[in-house]
Residue, then its C-alpha position, 0 to 999 in steps of 0.5 A: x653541440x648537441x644533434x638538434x644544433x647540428x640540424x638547426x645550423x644546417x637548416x639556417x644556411x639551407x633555407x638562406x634566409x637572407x633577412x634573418x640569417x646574419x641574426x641566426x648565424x651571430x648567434x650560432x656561432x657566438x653562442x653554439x657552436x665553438x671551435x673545437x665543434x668546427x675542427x671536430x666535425x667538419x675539420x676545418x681550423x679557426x682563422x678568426x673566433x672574435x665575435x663579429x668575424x668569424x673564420x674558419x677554413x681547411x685545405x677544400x673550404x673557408x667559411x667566412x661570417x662578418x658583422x659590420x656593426x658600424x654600418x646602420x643598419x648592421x650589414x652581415x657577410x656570409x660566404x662560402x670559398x671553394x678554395x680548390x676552384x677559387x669560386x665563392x658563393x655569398x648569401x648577399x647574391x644568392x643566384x650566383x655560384x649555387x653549386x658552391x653552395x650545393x657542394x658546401x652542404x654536402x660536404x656538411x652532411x658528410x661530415x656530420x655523418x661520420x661523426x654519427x650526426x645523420x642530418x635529416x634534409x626532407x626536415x628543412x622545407x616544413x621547418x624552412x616554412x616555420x622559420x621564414x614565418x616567424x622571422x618575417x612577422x619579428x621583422x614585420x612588426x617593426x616596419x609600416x603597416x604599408x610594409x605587411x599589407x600586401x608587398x611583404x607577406x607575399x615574399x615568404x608564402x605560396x598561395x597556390x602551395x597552402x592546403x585549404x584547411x578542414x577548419x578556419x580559426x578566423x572566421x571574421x569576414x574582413x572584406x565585410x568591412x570593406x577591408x581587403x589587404x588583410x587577405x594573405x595574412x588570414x591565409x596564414x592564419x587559417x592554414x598554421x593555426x591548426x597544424x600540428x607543427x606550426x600552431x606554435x607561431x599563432x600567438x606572434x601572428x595574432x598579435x601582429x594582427x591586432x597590432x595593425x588593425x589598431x593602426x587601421x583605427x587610429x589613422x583612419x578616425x584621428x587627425x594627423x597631428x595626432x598620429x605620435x600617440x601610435x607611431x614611434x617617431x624615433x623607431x619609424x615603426x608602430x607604437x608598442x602594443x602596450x600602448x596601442x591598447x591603452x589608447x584605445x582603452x582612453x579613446x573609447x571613453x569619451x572620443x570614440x564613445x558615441x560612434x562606437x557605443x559597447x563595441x569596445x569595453x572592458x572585456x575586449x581591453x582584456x583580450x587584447x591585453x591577453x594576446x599581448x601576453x601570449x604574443x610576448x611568449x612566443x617571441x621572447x621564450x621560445x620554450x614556453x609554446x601554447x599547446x593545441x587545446x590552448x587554440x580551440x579555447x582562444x578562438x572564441x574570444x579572438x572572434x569576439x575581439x575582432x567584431x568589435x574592432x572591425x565594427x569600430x573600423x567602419x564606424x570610425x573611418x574617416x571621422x578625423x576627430x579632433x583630441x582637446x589639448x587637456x585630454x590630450x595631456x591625460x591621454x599622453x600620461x596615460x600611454x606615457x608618451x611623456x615619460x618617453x619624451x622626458x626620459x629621451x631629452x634627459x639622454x640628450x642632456x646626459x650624452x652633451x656632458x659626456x662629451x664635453x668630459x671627453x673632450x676635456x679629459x687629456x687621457x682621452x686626447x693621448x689615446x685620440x691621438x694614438x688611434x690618429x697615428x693608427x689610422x695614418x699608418x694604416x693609410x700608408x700601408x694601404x697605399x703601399x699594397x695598392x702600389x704593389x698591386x697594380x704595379x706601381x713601384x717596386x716592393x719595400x716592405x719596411x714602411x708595410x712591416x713599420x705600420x703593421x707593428x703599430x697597428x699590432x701594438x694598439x691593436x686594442x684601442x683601434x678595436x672599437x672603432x671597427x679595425x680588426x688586427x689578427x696574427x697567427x702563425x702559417x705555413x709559408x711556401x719560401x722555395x727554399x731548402x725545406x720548401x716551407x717555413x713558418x711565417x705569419x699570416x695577417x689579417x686586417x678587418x675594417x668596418x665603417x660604411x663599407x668593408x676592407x679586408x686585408x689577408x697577408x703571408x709575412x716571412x722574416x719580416x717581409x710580405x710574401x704574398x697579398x692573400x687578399x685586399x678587398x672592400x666588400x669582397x671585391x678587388x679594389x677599383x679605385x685607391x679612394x674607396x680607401x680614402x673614404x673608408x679611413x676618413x669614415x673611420x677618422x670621423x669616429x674620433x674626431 
């Protein structure tokens, strides 16, 4: 890893950013950082490297990453262990255990610095800005306009912190309008657009900005019966921009043409299609930046743009216009709303007759019938942890050691239904002659609704000792939160 992954890495786990971070760091670790980085720098081993959970630990830390991807939506589990004192700290409950986490990064800072990657931490809090904005508009964009109004954005900026800036880059009166939840957002705006750190974000957040201003237009000048040619359905969230302009482009032709007269014509089409353009970059290549001459020359025509539409706001507001079925048709294969439902009924189709093959194909039923056998043995060894842990019957490990072997074995066919089956060898303390042997440490992950985790130290065929069973990273109440976590699993094949 190069000085600037080392500072990005810092950076992501500094500013715990709770809404992005599970993204990030996947993507970190995946892609950035290896092991052989980990026990170089911060000297700590690799427990686990598969690519939804991630391990790595030494005598003082554990690091621990997971991403149940079975859950909808995907769950991440980030935690840090002070393994001297037993005190975790997990980015889920950001308030409690801080010092775990203050320690953790100065034992991260230190590392680097004795390999000669010196950190700079006076860096994070304008980075953290530049982050948590981009971030939260991507996150933003896929929410309900009620989402960004006024709730959301307040989360990731202080009002009473932003430098009034010498110049505005939106200069548009939107309470004018009689539009007044824009507010915060043209705050935003007005203070990156211009700085030399974080214009680079401008194009994102124009292109959020129009996006909903569109949104405005739509549903406040159409019936509600038509609001799926500007909300995906399926994606709970606005239409894409692509098509939200190409919907305005026909509206403006023959529904809104009276109302709106030349407010909106091909010159603004061609603007919003730019913005599109360069809001598409700024996601998508984060290399390829709008350079700060490139805001001085947009400023115009995004001015342009926004007059029309916001005069087109007040003259369509609460016109509740009425589409004629024959140019609904036109209007629907113009956005394409008809490929888009044709192509998602073809799916529907495909995916019957995938099944069907399935259930008909006798291949399928042997391994269906395997993973049903893992799934029992699982329960089993489960139950058979729980009796120890409460102390329900005596230890007899040769139920326990006969599932482990099978789950061992099959370990990558019950892969993709969220069971995780890691081995490796350990140090084990047996009070013996030499004090310790080498032993076997297991490592059971399952993911489906909620967590299980299973962290086991085996010596010639025997448990020695139950490291960890948790769900959700918590002791275990209830012996039906098992239950109900295999039956969660067992639905995936039956």
């Amino acid at each position: 890893m190069s000085h600037e992954d080392w500072q990005k890495f810092y950076i992501i786990l500094a500013s715990n950013d709770i809404n992005n971070l599970g993204i990030d760091l996947q993507e970190t670790l995946n892609y950035t950082i290896t092991e052989r980085d980990f026990a170089r720098v911060l000297k700590m081993d690799c427990g686990s490297g598969y690519k939804y959970l991630k391990i790595y630990l030494n005598q003082k830390w554990e690091f621990h990453f997971a991403s149940r991807r079975m859950a909808s939506p995907i769950i991440y589990e980030v935690k840090i262990t002070d393994k001297h004192s037993g005190e975790v700290y997990d980015f889920s409950k950001s308030n409690e255990n801080k010092h775990v986490l203050t320690n953790w990064l100065e034992y991260f800072i230190n590392c680097c610095n004795n390999v000669g990657i010196i950190l700079k931490q006076n860096y994070l809090n304008h980075n953290m800005i530049n982050s948590t904005l981009k971030h939260g508009l991507l996150d933003l964009r896929k929410k309900n306009l009620s989402n960004l109004k006024v709730n959301q954005y307040n989360k990731f900026y202080n009002k009473e912190e932003l430098i009034v800036p010498e110049k505005k880059f939106i200069i548009q009166d939107f309470i004018k309008f009689g539009i007044v939840h824009y507010d915060s957002y043209i705050d935003i705006i007005n203070h990156i657009a211009y700085d030399k750190k974080l214009y680079v974000i401008l194009p994102n957040l124009l292109r959020t900005l129009f996006e909903n201003i569109l949104n405005d237009i739509f549903s406040t000048s159409l019936k509600n019966k038509h609001k799926n040619l500007y909300f995906n359905e399926d994606r709970s969230r606005i239409a894409d921009f692509s098509i939200l302009i190409e919907l305005l482009n026909q509206l403006s032709k023959i529904e809104y043409k009276n109302r709106i007269r030349s407010h909106i014509n091909p010159k603004i089409i061609e603007i919003l299609k730019k913005v599109k353009e360069k809001g598409n970059l700024s996601v998508h290549e984060v290399l390829r930046k709008i350079t700060m001459s490139d805001v001085n020359v947009i400023q115009d025509e995004i001015d342009l743009a926004l007059e029309a539409l916001l005069t087109s706001y007040i003259k369509l507001k609460d016109a509740d216009i009425e589409i004629e079925l024959e140019r609904l048709k036109i209007i629907e294969e113009k956005i394409g709303l008809r490929s888009r439902t044709n192509k998602r009924d073809s799916n529907k189709i495909k995916q019957n007759i995938t099944d069907k093959k399935i259930k008909s194909n006798g291949i399928e039923d042997e391994q269906v019938a395997v993973q049903k056998k893992c799934i029992n043995s699982l329960h089993a060894l489960c139950s058979y942890l729980y009796g120890i842990e409460i102390a329900e019957h005596e230890k007899n490990d040769a139920i326990a050691i006969s599932s482990l072997h099978l789950l061992k074995t099959y370990k990558n066919l019950i892969l993709p239904l969220g069971i995780t089956y890691l081995e490796e060898s350990t140090e084990i303390k047996t009070g013996g002659m030499f004090g310790t042997e080498k032993g076997v440490k297991i490592l059971i992950y399952l993911d489906c609704e909620k967590s299980l985790e299973i962290n086991l130290d085996l010596f010639q065929f025997k448990i020695v000792k139950i490291n960890k069973y948790h769900v959700d990273g918590r002791q275990i109440q209830d012996f039906q939160e098992i239950s109900q976590l295999l039956e969660c699993i067992l639905k995936k094949i039956v």
